[in-house]
N, C-alpha and C positions, 0 to 999 in steps of 0.2 A: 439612359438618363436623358431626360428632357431640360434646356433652360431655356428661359424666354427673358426679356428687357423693357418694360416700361417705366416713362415718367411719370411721374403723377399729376395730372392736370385738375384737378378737383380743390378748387382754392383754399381748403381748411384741410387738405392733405387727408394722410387717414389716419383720422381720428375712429370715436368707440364705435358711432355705427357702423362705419364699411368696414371698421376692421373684424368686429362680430360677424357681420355679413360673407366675409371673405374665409374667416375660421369655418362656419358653418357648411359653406362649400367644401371645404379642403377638407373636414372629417369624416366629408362621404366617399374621400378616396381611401385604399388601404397602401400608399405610397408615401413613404417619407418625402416630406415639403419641406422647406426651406423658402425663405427671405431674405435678402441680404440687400442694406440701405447703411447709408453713413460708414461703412466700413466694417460693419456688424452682421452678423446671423443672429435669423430666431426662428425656430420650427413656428410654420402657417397655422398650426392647429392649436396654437396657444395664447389667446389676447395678451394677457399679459406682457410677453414676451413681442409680438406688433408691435405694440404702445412704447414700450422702451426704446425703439429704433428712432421715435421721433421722428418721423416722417411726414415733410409738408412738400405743400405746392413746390415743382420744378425736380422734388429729386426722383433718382433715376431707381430704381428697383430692379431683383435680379432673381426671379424663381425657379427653383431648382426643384423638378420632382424625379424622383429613383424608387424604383419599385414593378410592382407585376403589371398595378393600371396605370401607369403614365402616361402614354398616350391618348388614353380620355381625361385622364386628371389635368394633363397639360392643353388640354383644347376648351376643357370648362371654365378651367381659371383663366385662360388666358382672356377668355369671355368676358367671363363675369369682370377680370380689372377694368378690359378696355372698355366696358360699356356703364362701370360704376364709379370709375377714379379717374 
């Protein structure tokens, strides 16, 4: 099991785009993901479910990957947050 911790620095939080953008990564892995903001989960591979969390500028996020590729799924995303949120 991999977690990792970022804030979100990106002034409009994540909102549709980067949260599609962030789904679309996560479904190239075959590892259960997770998100955890506000006190909530919501599997990464689900916009829907992103959007619910309400997540803006300052808060802190909490991803959780478990599975066979975790170790690239958690060096991707950890990527792709920090260099797009």
């Amino acid at each position: 099991m991999k977690i990792f911790t970022y804030t979100i620095k990106d002034d409009k939080g994540l909102h549709a785009r980067p949260a599609g953008l962030l789904v679309k990564e996560a479904k190239m892995f075959n590892s259960k993901i997770t998100i955890e903001a506000n006190d909530k989960i919501a599997d990464l591979k689900r916009i829907f479910a992103i959007m619910s969390l309400g997540v803006k500028f300052g808060t802190p996020i909490t991803i959780t990957i478990d599975g066979e590729d975790e170790e690239a799924a958690a060096i991707a995303l950890e990527y792709h947050i920090r260099t797009n949120l």
